[in-house]
C-alpha positions in Angstrom: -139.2 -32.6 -76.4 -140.9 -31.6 -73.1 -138.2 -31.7 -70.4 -135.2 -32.0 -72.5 -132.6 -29.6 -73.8 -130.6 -30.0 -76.9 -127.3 -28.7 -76.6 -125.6 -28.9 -80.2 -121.9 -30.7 -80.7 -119.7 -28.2 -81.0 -117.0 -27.6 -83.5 -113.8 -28.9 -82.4 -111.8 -25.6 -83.3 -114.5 -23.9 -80.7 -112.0 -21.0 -79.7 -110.0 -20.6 -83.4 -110.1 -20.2 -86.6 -108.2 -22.5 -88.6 -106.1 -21.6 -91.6 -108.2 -22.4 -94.5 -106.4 -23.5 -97.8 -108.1 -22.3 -100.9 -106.6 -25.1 -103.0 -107.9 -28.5 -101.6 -105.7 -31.4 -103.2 -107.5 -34.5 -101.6 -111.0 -35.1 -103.4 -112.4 -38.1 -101.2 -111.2 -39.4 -98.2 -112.0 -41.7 -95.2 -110.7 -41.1 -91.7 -111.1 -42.8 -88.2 -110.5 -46.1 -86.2 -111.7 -48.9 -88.4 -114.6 -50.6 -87.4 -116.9 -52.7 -89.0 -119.8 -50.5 -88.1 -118.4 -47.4 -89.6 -119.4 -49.1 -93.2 -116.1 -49.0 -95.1 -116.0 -52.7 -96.7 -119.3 -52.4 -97.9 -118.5 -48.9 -98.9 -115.1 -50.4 -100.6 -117.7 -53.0 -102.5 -119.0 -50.5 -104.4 -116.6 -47.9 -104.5 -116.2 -46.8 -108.3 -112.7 -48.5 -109.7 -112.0 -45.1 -111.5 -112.3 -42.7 -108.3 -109.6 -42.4 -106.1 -110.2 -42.2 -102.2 -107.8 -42.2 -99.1 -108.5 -44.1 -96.0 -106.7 -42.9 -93.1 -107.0 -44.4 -89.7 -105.8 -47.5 -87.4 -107.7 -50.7 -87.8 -107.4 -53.2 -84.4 -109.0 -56.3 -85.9 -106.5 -57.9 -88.1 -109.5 -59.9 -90.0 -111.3 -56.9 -90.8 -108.6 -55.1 -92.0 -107.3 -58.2 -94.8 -110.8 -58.1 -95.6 -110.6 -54.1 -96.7 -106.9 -54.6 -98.4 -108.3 -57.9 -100.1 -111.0 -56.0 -101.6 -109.2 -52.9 -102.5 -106.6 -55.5 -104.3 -109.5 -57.4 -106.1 -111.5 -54.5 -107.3 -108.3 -52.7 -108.2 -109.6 -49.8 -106.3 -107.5 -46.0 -106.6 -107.5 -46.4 -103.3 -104.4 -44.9 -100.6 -104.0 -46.1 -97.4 -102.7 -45.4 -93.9 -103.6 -47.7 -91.3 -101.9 -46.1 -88.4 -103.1 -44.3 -85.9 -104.0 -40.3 -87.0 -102.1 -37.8 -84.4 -104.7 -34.1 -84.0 -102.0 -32.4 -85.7 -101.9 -35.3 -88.5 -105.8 -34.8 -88.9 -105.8 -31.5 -88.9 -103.5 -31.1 -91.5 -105.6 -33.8 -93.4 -109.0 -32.4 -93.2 -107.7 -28.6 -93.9 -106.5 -30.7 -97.5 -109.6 -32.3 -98.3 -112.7 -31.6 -100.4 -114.9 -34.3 -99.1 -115.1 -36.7 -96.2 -117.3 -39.7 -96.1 -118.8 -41.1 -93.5 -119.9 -44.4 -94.5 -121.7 -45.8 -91.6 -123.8 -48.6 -91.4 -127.4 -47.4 -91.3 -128.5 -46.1 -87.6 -125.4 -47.0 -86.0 -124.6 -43.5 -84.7 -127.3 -41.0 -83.6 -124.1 -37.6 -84.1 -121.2 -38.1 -86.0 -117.8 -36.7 -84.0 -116.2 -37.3 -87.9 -119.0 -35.1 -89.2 -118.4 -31.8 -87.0 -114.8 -32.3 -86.9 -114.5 -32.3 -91.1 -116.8 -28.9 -91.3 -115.0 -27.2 -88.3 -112.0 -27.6 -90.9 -114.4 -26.8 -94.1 -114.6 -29.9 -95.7 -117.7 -30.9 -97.1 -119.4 -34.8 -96.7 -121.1 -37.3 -98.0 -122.7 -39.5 -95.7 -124.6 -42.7 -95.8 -128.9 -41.9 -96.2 -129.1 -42.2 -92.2 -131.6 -40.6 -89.6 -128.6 -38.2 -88.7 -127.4 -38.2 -92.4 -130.9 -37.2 -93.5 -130.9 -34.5 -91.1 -127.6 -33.2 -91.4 -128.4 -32.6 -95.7 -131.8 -31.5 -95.4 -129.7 -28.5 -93.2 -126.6 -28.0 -95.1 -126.0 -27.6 -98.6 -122.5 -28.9 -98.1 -123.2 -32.5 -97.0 -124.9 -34.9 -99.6 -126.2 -38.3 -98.4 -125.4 -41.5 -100.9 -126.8 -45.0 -100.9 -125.1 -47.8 -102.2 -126.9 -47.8 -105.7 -126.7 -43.9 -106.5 -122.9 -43.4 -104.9 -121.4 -43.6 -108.1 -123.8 -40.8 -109.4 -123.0 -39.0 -105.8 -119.5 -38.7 -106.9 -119.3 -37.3 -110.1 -122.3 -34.9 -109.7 -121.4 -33.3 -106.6 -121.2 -29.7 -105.8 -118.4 -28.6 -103.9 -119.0 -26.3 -101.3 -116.0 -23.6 -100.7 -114.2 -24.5 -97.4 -114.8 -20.5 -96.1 -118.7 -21.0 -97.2 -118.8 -24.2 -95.1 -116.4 -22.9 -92.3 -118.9 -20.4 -91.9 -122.3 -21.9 -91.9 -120.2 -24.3 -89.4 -119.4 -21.9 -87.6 -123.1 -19.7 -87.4 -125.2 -23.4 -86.7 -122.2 -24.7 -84.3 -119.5 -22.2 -83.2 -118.7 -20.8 -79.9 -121.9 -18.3 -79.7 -124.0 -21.3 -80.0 -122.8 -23.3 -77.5 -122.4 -20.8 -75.1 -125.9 -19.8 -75.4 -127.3 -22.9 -75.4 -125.0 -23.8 -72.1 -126.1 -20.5 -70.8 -130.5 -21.1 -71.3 -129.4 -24.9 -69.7 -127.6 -23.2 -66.9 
C-alpha cells in the first residue's frame, strides 16, 4: 500500500536456534490464555471423540471454562488439560514436543497470530481456522493447513507433517533475524 511499510512479526527465538527434537510425542495441541474469541468450545464441539488433543493455558472466566470441561466430559473427548498459566520455559519445552498447534480462532478476530509465529519459530506445524490471516498463512507455507468446522475431522487424519528442521527453516528464511533487520533497516 502506498505510504505504508510492512514490517513482518518476527520469530520469537530471533537471535537462536532452538534445539530441535526429531521425535515429536504430542500430535495436537492448544495453547494460550482462554478466551472465548480464540474458538476453542466451538472447536471442542466438533472435535473428533477418537483424537486426542492437549489444551494448555489459563482460563480467567470461570463460566467459560465449565463450559469447555463440561463439553470435553459430555463428548468424552481424549482430551488433556492444563489450565494454569504456561511459564516461556514451560512453552518452550511444549512446542519443541509437538507436531501440530491449532489455532482455532473465531473467524477474523485476529489480523497476525503471536501463537502462529511462536509454534514455527519452534518447528511445529498448524492448523488454523479458514481465516483472512489463516488463508494467507497456508497459501505460503506447506506446513500450516487451514480447517473448517465440517472438513476438521478430514484435516486431522489426512495431514502431512512437515519435519520440524523443514519448518524451522522456511521459518526462519520468510521470518528470521535477516528479515527483520532488513526490513527495519529499508524503514529506517
Amino acid at each position: 500500500m502506498h505510504g505504508y511499510s510492512y514490517i513482518p512479526h518476527p520469530l520469537y527465538n530471533l537471535f537462536q536456534s532452538p534445539q530441535i527434537e526429531p521425535y515429536r510425542s504430542k500430535e495436537f495441541v492448544y495453547f494460550g490464555h482462554i478466551n472465548r474469541y480464540k474458538g476453542l468450545v466451538e472447536l471442542l464441539t466438533v472435535w473428533p471423540a477418537g483424537i486426542k488433543i492437549e489444551i494448555h493455558g489459563k482460563c480467567s472466566d470461570p463460566k467459560l471454562l465449565a463450559e469447555i470441561i463440561d463439553i470435553i466430559s459430555s463428548r468424552k473427548l481424549q482430551v488433556t488439560t492444563d489450565f494454569s498459566f504456561i511459564s516461556e520455559e514451560q512453552l518452550k519445552e511444549l512446542l519443541i514436543q509437538t507436531k501440530y498447534i491449532v489455532l482455532p480462532h473465531a473467524a477474523d478476530s485476529m489480523i497476525v497470530s503471536g501463537a502462529f509465529y511462536h509454534s514455527i519459530s519452534y518447528g511445529a506445524n498448524i492448523l488454523i481456522k479458514k481465516s483472512k490471516f489463516g488463508n494467507e498463512v497456508a497459501s505460503r507455507h506447506n506446513f500450516c493447513t487451514t480447517f473448517d468446522y465440517d472438513n476438521l475431522a478430514s484435516v486431522l487424519t489426512e495431514q502431512k507433517y512437515i519435519p520440524a528442521n523443514n519448518v524451522l527453516n522456511e521459518a526462519i528464511n520468510n521470518y528470521g533475524f535477516d528479515v527483520f533487520k532488513r526490513s527495519w533497516l529499508t524503514l529506517l
